[in-house]
C-alpha positions as CSV (number, residue, x, y, z in Angstrom):
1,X,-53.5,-31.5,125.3
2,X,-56.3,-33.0,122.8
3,X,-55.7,-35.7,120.8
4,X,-55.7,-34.7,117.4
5,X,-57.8,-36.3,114.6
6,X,-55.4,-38.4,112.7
7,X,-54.1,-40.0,116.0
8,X,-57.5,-41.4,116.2
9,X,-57.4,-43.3,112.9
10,X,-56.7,-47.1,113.6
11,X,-53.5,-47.6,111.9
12,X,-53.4,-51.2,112.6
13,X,-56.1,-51.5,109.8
14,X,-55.8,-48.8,107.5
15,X,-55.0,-50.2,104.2
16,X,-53.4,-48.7,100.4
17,X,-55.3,-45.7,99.3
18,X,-56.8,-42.3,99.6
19,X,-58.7,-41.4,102.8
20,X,-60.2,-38.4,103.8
21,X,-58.2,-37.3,106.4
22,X,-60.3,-33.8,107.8
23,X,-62.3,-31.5,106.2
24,X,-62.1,-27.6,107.5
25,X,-64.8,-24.9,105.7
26,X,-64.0,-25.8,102.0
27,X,-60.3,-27.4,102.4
28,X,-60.0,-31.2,102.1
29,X,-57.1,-33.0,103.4
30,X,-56.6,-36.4,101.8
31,X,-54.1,-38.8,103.0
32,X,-52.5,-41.0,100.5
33,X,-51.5,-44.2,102.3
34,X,-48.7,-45.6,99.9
35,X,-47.3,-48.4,102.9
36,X,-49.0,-49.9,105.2
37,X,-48.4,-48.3,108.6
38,X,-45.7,-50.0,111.0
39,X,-44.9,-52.8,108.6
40,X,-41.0,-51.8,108.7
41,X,-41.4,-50.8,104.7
42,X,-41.5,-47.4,104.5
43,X,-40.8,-44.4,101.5
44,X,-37.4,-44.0,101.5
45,X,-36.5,-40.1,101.4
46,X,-34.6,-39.7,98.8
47,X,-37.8,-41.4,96.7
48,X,-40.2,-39.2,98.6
49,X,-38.5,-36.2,98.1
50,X,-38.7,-36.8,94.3
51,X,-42.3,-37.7,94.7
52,X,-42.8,-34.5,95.8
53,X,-41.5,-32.8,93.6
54,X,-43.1,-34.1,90.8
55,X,-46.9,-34.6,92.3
56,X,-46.6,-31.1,93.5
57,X,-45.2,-30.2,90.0
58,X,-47.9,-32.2,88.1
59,X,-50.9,-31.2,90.3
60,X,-50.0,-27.4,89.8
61,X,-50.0,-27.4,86.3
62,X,-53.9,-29.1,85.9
63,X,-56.5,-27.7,85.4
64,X,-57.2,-27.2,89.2
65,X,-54.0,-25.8,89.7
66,X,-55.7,-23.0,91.6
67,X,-57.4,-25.8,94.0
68,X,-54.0,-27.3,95.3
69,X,-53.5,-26.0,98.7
70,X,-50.3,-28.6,99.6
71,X,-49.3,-31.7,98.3
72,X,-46.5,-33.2,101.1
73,X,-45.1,-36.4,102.4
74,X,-46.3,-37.9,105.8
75,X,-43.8,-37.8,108.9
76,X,-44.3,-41.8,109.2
77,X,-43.0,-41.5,105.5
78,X,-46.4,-43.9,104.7
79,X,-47.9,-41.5,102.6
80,X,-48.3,-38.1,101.4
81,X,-51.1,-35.2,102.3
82,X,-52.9,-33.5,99.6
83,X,-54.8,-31.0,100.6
84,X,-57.4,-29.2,98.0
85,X,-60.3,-26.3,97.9
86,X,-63.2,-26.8,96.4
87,X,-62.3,-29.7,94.3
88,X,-64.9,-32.5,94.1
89,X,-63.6,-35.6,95.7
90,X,-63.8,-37.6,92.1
91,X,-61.7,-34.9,90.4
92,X,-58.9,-35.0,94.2
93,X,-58.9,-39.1,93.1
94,X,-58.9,-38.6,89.6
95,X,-55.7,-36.0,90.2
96,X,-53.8,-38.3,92.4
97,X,-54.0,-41.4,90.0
98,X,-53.1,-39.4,87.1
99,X,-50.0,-37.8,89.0
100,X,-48.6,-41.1,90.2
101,X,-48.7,-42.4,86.2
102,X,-47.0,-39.1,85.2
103,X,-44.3,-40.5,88.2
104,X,-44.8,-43.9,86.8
105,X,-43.8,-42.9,83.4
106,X,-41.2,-39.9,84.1
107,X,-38.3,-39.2,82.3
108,X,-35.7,-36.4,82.5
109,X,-34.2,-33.7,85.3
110,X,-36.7,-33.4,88.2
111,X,-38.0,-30.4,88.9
112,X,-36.9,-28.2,91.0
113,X,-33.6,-29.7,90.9
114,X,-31.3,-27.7,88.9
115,X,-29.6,-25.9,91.6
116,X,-29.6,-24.9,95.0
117,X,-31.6,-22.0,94.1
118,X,-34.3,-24.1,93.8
119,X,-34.6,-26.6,96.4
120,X,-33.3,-26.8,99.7
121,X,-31.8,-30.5,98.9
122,X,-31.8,-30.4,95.7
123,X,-28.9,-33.5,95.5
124,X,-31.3,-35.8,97.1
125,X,-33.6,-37.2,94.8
126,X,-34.2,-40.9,93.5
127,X,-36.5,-41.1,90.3
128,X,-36.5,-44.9,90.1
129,X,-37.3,-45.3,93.9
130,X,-40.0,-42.6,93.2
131,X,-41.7,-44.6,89.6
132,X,-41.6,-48.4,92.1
133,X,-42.8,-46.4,95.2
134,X,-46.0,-44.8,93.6
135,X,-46.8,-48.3,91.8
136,X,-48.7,-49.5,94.2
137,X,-50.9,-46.8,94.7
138,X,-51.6,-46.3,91.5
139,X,-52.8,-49.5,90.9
140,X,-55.2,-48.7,94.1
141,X,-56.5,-45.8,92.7
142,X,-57.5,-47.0,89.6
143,X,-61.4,-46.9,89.2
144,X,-61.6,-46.2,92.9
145,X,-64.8,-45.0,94.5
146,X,-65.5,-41.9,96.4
147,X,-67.2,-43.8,99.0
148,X,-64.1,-45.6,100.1
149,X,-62.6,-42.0,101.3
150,X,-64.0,-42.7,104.3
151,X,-61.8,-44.3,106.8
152,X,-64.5,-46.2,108.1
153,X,-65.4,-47.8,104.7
154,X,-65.5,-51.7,104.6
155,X,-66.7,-52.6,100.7
């Protein structure tokens, strides 16, 4: 079998932030690198699973609501995938920073989580491991460039 494209990105380098990870006709996937790769700190699940639920929740009610294909956690548990359509790369960046600061400054029932009705896990959730999880990356993607999307960039 092929290799696919994101087993070609050199993890042992790849820093904090918002890469683009492929780009197929007019869906961009962006990876949001929230640990570093193989460092032994990773999101913890019931902190992703939250952060899900409230970037998906966040991004879906924008203005570009229409242009969220997926927003989803990484395997690795590193990260999370965003994947848009015909959304300019500043407004993808622009959306990502402003959903980790609604995280950052959440208060209340998460949703999604009122029953089982609604979530297939809906027990396992942790909104303060979510808020100190997406602090980092917030902090990253303040002010940050499109040109640093690239994986290759070196500023």
């Amino acid at each position: 079998m092929e290799k696919i494209a994101s087993f070609t990105v050199d993890h042992d380098v790849l820093g904090l932030g918002m890469y683009i990870s492929r780009i197929d006709g007019d869906v961009v996937t962006y990876d949001i690198r929230m640990k570093l790769p193989n460092q032994g700190d990773y999101l913890d699940v019931p902190g992703m699973h939250t952060i899900e639920h409230l970037f998906a929740t966040y991004a879906r009610n924008t203005a570009w609501k229409d242009n969220i294909i997926y927003v989803g956690p990484m395997g690795c548990r590193t990260g999370f995938y965003l994947l848009t359509r015909n959304m300019p790369h500043e407004t993808a960046i622009q959306l990502t920073y402003d959903a980790m600061r609604f995280i950052q400054g959440f208060e209340g029932e998460i949703p999604g989580t009122a029953s089982s009705k609604e979530c297939g896990n809906y027990k396992e959730h942790d909104l303060a491991a979510a808020k100190r999880d997406v602090a980092a990356i917030a902090d990253v993607l303040k002010g940050y460039p499109v040109e640093r999307l690239s994986y290759d960039y070196k500023g």
